[in-house]
N, C-alpha and C positions, 0 to 999 in steps of 0.2 A: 493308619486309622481311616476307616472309609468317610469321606465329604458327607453320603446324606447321614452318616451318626451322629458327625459337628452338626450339621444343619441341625437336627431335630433335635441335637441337646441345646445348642445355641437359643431355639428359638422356645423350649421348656425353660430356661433361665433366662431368657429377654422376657418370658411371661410373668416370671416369678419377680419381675424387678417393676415389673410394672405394675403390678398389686400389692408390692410393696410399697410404695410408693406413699399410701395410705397411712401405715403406719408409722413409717419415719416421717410424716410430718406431723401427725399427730404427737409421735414422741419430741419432737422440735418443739411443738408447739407447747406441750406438758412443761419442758425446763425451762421456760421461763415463764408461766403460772407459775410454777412451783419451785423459782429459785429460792425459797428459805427452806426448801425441803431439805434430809440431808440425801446427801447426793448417791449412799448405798442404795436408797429406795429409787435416785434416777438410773445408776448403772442396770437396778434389775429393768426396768423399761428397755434399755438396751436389749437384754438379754431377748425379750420377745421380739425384738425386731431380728436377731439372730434366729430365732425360731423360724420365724415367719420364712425370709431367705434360705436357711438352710434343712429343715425338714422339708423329706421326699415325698408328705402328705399332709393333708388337713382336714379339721373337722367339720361337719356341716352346721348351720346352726339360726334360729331363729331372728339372733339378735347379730348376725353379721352386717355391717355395714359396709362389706367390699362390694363394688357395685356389677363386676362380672370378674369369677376368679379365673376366666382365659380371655382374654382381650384380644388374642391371635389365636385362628383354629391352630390346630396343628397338622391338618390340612390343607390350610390355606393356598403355600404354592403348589397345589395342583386344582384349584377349582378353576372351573371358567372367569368366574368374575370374583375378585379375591375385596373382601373388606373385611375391617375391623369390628369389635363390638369392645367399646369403653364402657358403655350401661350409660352415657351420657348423649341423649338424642340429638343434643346442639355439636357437641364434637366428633360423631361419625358423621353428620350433615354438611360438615367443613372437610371433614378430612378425606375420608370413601369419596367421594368425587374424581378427587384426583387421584389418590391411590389405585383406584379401579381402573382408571385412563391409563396410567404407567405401568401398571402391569397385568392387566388383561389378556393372558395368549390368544392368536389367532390360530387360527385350523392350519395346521401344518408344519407347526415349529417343533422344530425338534423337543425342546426343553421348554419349559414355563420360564418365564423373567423372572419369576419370586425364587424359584429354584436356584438361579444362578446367582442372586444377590443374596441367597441364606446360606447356600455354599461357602461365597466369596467370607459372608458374615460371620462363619464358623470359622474358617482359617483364621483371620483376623483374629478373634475373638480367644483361640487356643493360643497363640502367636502372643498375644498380651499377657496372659495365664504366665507361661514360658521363663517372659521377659519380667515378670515380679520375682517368679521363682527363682530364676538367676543373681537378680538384685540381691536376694533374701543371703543365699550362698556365698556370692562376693563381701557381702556386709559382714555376716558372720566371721569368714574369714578373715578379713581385717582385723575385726575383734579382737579374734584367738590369739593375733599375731601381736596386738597393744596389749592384751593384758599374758601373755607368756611367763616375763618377768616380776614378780607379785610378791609382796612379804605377808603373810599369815600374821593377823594381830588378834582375832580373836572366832571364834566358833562362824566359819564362812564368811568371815571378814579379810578382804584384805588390802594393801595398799600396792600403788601401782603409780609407776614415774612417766610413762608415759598415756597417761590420760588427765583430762582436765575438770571435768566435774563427774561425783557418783551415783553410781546404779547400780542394777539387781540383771544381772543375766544368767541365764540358764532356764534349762525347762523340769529337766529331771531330776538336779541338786542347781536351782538354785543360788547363786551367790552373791555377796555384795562386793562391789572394789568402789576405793576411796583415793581420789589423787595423795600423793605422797604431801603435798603442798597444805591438806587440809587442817585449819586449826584446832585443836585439842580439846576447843572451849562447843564444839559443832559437833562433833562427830557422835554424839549420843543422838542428837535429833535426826542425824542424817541416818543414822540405824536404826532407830523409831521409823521413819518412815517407809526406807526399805523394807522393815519388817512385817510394815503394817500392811504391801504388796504380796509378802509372801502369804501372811493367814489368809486376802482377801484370796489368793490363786491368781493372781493379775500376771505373773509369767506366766502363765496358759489361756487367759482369754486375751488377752491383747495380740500374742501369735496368730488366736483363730479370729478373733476381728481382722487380724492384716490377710488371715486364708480367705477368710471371705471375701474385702476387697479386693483380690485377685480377681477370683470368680466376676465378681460384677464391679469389675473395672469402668464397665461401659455406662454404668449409672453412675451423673453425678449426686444425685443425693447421699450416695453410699457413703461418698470419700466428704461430705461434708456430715454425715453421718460419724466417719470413723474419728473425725478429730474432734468432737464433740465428745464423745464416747472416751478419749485417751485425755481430755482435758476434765471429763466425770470423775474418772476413777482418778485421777491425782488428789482431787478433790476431797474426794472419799478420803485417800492416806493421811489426806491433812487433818482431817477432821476427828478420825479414827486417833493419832496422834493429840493435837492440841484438847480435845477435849475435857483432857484431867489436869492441864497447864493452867496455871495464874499468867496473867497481864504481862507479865515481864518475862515471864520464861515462851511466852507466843511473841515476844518482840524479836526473842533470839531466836527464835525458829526462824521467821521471817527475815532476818540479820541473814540468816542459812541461805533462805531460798535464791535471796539478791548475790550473795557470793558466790554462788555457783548455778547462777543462769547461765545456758548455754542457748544456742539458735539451731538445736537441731532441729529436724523437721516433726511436726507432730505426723506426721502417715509414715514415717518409718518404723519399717518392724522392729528394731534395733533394740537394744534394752532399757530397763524402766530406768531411765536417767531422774536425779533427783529434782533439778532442775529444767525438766525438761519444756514443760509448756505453760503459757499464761502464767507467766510467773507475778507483773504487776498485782492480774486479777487474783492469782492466790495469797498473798500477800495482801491483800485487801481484806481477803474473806477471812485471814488468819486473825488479824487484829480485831476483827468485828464480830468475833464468829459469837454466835447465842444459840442455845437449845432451841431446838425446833418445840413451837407450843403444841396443844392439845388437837388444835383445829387443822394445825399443815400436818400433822401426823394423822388425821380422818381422810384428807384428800388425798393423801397418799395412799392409803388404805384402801379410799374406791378408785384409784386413779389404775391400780394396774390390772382388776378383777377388772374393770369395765373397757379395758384399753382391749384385755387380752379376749375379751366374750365379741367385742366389736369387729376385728382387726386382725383377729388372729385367725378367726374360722372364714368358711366360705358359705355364701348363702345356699339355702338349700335346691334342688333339682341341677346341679352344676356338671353331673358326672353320671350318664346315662350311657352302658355298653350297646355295642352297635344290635345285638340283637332285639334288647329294649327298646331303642330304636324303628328298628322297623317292626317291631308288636304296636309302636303308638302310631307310627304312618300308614300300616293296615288298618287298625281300626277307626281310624279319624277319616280315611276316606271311606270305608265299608261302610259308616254311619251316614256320610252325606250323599252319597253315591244314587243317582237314581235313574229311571230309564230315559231321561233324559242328558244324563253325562258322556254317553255313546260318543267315541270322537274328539271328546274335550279334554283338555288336560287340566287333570286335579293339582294344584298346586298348593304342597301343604307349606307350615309355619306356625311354630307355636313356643310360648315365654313359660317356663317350668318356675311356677311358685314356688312349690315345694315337693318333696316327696317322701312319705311316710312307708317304711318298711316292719310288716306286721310277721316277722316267722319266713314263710314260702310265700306270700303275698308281698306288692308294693302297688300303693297308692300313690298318682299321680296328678297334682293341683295343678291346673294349664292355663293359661290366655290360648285357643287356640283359633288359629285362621285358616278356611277353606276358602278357595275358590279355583273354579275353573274357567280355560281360556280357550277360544277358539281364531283362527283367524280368520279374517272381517273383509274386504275388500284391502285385500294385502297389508293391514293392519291387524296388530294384538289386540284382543278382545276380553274386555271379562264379561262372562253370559251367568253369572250365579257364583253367590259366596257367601258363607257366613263366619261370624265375628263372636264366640261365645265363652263363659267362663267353662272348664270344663274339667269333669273328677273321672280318671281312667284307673279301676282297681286291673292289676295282672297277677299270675299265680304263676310262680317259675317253678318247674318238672323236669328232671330229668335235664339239664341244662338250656331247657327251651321254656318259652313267653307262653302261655295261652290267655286271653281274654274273658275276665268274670265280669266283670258291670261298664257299662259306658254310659255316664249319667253328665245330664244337662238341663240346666233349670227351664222349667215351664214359661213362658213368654206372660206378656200383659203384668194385672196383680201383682200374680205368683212370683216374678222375675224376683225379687230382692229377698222375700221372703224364702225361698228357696235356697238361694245363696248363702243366706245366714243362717240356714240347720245343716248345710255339706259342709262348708269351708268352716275350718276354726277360722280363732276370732284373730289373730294375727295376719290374715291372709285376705278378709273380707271385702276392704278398704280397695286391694288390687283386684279382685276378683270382679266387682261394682264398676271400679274406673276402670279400664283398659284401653285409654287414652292413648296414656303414652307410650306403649308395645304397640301400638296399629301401624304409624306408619312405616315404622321399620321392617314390619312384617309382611306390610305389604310390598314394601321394596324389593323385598327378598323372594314372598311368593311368583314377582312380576317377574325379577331377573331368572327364576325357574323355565320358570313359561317361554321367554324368551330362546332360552339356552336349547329348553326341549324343542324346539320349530323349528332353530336353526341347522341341529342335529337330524332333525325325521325329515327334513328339506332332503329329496333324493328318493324319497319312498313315495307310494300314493296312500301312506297312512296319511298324510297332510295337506290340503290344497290351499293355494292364494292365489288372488286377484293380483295383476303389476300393479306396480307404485309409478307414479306419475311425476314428473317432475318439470316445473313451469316455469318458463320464460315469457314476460311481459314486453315482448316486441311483436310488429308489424313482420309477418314473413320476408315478403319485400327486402326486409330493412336486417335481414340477417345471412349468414354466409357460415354455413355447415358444412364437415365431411367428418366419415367414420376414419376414424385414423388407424387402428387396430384392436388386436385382440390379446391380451396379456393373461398370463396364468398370475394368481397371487393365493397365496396359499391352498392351492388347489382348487381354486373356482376362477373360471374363467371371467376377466373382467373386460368389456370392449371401453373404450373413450370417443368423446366426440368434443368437436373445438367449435366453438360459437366465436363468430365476429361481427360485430355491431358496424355498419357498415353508416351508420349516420352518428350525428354525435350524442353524448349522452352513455350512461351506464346501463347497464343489464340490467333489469329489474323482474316479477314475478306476472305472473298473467294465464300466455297459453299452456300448452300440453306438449309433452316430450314424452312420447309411447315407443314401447316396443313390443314388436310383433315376431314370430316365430314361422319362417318356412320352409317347415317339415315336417312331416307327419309323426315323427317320433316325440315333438316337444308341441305338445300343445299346452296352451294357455291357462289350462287349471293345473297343470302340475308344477311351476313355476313361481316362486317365490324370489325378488329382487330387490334387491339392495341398493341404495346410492352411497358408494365409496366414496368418493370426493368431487366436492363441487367449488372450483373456485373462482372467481371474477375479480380480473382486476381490471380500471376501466373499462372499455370500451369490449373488451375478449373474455370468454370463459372455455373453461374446461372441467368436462365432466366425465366422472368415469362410475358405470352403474357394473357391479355383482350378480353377475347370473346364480342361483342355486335352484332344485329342486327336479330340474330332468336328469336322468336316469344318467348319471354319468360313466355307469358300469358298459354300455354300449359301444365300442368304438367306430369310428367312424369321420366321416366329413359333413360338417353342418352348416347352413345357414341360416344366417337372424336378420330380418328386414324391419330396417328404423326406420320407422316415419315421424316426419318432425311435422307437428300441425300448429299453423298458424289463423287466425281466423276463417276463412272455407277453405282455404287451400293445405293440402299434403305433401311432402317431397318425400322420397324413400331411400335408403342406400342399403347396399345388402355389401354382408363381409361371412365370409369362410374361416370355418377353425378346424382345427382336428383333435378331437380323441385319443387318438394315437397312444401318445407319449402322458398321458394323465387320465388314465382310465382309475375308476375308484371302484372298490366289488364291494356290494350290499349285499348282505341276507339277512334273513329274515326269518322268524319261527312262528308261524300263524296258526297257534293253538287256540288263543280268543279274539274274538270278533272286530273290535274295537281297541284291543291293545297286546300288542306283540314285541317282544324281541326285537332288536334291529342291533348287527355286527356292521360297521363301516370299517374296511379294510385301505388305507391309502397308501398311494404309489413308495411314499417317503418310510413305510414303515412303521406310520403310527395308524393309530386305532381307535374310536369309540364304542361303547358298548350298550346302548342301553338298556335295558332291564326291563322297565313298566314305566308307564305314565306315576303308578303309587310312589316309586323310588325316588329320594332325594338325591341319592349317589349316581353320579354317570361316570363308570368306570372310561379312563382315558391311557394312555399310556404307547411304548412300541408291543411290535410282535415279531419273532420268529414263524419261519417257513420253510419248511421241503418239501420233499414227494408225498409224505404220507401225513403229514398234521400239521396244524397251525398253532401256537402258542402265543397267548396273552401274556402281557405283563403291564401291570399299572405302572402309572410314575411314583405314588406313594410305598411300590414296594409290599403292599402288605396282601394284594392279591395276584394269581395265576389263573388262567381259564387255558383250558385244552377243549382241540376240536381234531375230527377225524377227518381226511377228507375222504370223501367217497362219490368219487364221479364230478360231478359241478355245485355238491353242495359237501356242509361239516354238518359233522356228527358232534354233539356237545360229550364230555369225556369227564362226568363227576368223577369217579375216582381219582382224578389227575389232576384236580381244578377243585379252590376255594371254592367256601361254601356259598351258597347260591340263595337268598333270602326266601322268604315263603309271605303270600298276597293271597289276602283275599279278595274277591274282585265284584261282590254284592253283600248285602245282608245278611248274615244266615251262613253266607256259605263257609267250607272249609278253607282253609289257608294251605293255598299250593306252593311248591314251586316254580317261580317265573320261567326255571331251564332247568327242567327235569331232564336224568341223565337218558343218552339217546339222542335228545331233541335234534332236528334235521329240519339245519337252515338254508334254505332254498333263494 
């Protein structure tokens, strides 16, 4: 079984366990409101938490209360910067932090980190599946091997010398065995009850409660779940029984349940033993037991129609195909887009309310966020965005998106009143506030922006200022040398060792530049990074990130540090080479302001991006020979072919997934980013 299948099934039933979540405590929390209820109306409760887990779909729905029905993309280990989305703003604020920190890949690892821990987490995960299923076999077996010997007392009844208290096993026929021991004066109740598992079908849903908790072994709600569930339905039999009993003939019953308690475990698949759990608490509920009144039978009644409308479905806009996709990232930049965006990177984001599907049309309720960024004096910049409720109608043809209306309420006045003749009225409330989708959005448009700079860093689509880095000492009073030049993930990184030659700690002040001597790396094509800074007393060390010259060149270079302290400058210059970490860039410069960029590196991997409009930046290795190049993502789900012809590729659509379509102003048609041909240079 290939790893990334576990992985992706793994991580589709780590999602399902996590929006389940909802429901089984809901239903927890139902049985005991509703313990005078009878307990047939709680096992169906069960029954939709069964739903929930193990249906391969769900419905959309107005009145869902899941608060996001994927909490994990299923992309996730291959983004740059991986987070969660719980729908809870205070627990991705705690938690994305750090998860981002730990598995963030850097530019030149082979694999993502998420990759190898969803791997690891599928093996595991089947590994456990395995070890129930094994259990389930061995158990069984035993079984077979206690009850062999059996004497036939009455229509699938029978008695059995080596077993100690009775049950019901079988799935297909069925059976009840009764220890040989048991008294004469019992055994009508104890086949009462038995029997009253077989009408219920309890031999076939208790096996699939124990398949289930195979499956989501890894959830502890599940298995607190399941013995919850095998202590309902005993329930149920008791009840199903005793209810046509007088006071005394439920003492005997009870008489029953205490003589043959046993300590089996309630999570074993094993069979419906008569005694098997909560025997005090059923025994309790036998003597006491009274008809459920008029009113626990009303709240029963709303309790599972509103469990199941709440809990069951997913809210709506949750399930968007990647083409619909980029029909609403075209048109949400094509709308903002203006001759001032030249240069800048549009960085989208938007919270899907809803979506209504009318025939061949589909209407789209949005929060959605624009902005674009530029950088600033070696800083990320936002130069324009906006924050708007917004209603996207498409028409699907032919299995393609085209764009019929892109409506936005008018500003001032109008702004509320506008809102409340587009959006139905379930919708209004979000559409008005969009509070609590901003920041998140904006996290995510930033981390865009980010990821895209650090990507186009190497091209002259992007220029920055260096970043500066400052030390609050007297020059005098400090003792510097460039120590070397280190490769780390394919950018060269130099370090320099600060000694504080008087006492006292390192603190913040002057300027720590770097300068470029050589005419191949001049100062607007550079973008720099500080890797690590650290001081301890009296000494530091720091080591800054070169990106953005032309690392496809090889050669021998040098970089002249000056370290400036009050008037005065010192300088050191160090040599690196090329050589051995050369990276090839191309490029497809069809439009002005936004191109194509293939980054080819030494280790075999790749980036690809697409457009400034695109949220995807295809990553992944490649193949190579004499005559082509071959893409391949990490997620597996796409191929790109190129030809080579001379010192550049030929793009190769017939050979290579499909290739998205952007419109790139107002008005205009929706092209191809890499139409087939395209010659990247």
């Amino acid at each position: 079984m290939p790893v990334s299948f576990l992985s992706d099934a793994f991580l589709a039933v780590f999602n399902r366990s996590l929006t389940a979540v909802w429901i089984l405590l809901a239903v927890m929390l139902l049985r005991v409101l509703l313990k005078k209820a009878p307990r047939n109306a709680v096992c169906f409760l069960w029954v939709l938490v069964a739903v929930r887990l193990v249906c391969p779909f769900t419905v959309e729905s107005i009145f869902s209360r899941i608060p996001n029905a994927r909490p994990i993309a299923s992309d996730i280990a291959y983004t740059s910067s991986p987070k969660i989305d719980s729908g809870f703003e205070s627990i991705d604020r705690v938690v994305n932090p750090v998860f981002t920190q730990t598995f963030t890949p850097t530019l030149g690892d082979s694999v993502n980190p998420l990759q190898v821990v969803l791997a690891l987490a599928g093996v595991i995960w089947i590994v456990g599946i395995a070890a129930f299923l094994i259990y389930t076999v061995v158990c069984y077996a035993r079984l077979h091997r206690m009850v062999a010997t059996r004497l036939p007392i009455g229509d699938g009844v029978f008695l059995c010398d080596r077993i100690s208290s009775p049950f019901l096993c079988g799935i297909f026929r069925p059976q009840i065995y009764l220890p040989s021991s048991t008294p004469k004066e019992q055994i009508p109740f104890i086949i009462a009850h038995e029997r009253a598992h077989i009408a219920r079908r309890d031999f076939l849903f208790k096996p699939l409660g124990f398949l289930i908790l195979a499956v989501y072994w890894f959830q502890p709600l599940c298995w607190i779940a399941y013995g919850m569930f095998c202590r309902d339905m005993e329930f149920a039999c008791d009840e199903r029984v005793i209810r046509t009993l007088d006071f005394d003939s439920r003492r005997a019953y009870a008489q029953a349940l205490l003589n043959h308690s046993t300590e089996r475990k309630i999570s074993s698949y094993g069979p419906l033993a008569f005694g098997e759990v909560s025997v005090k608490e059923r025994v309790k509920r036998v003597l006491s037991y009274k008809k459920p009144t008029f009113w626990i039978l009303c709240a029963v009644i709303l309790a599972i129609p509103i469990t199941a409308a709440c809990l069951l479905t997913d809210p709506f806009g949750t399930r968007l195909d990647d083409r619909m996709k980029v029909t609403l990232d075209t048109a949400i930049a094509s709308h903002h887009q203006s001759s001032h965006s030249q240069g800048n990177y549009a960085s989208i984001d938007y919270k899907i309310l809803r979506t209504d599907r009318r025939g061949d049309e589909t209407v789209v309720y949005a929060r959605v966020l624009y902005q674009e960024y530029s950088i600033q004096n070696g800083k990320l910049s936002e130069d324009s965005g906006a924050y708007t409720p917004t209603v996207i109608t498409v028409r699907r043809e032919n299995g393609t998106y085209t764009l019929k209306e892109y409506w936005t309420p008018r500003d001032g006045t109008y702004y509320a009143e506008d809102i409340k003749e587009k959006f139905p009225f379930t919708l209004r409330h979000a559409a008005l506030d969009g509070s609590r989708y901003f920041k998140k959005m904006e996290e995510n448009c930033r981390r865009l922006a980010e990821d895209h700079f650090k990507t186009a860093a190497g091209t002259d689509a992007q220029t920055a200022s260096l970043q500066l880095l400052e030390v609050s000492l007297p020059l005098e009073n400090v003792g510097f040398a460039c120590e070397k030049i280190d490769w780390k993930n394919n950018v060269p990184v130099f370090s320099m060792h600060l000694q504080n030659n008087t006492a006292g700690d390192l603190g913040w002040g002057n300027e720590f530049s770097v300068y470029y001597n050589n005419e191949r790396l001049s100062s607007d094509r550079v973008f720099t990074d500080i890797w690590n800074l650290m001081f301890s007393g009296s000494e530091g060390n720091v080591e800054i990130s070169l990106y953005g010259f032309d690392l496809s060149r090889e050669g021998i270079y040098e970089i002249r540090k000056d370290f400036t302290a009050s008037e005065t400058t010192e300088t050191a210059i160090v040599r690196f080479s090329l050589f051995d970490h050369a990276v090839r860039v191309f490029s497809y410069r069809e439009h002005e302001y936004d191109y194509p960029v293939l980054t080819l590196l030494p280790d075999r991997r790749f980036s690809f991006s697409l457009s400034v409009l695109s949220s995807y930046l295809p990553i992944g290795t490649y193949e190579e020979n004499d005559t082509e190049v071959v893409l391949h993502t990490d997620d597996g789900k796409y191929t790109y072919t190129f030809r080579k012809n001379g010192d550049t590729l030929v793009f190769d659509a017939a050979r290579s997934s499909a290739i998205p379509e952007f419109a790139y102003s107002a008005g205009d048609p929706a092209k191809y980013a890499v139409p087939d041909g395209a010659v990247f240079r």
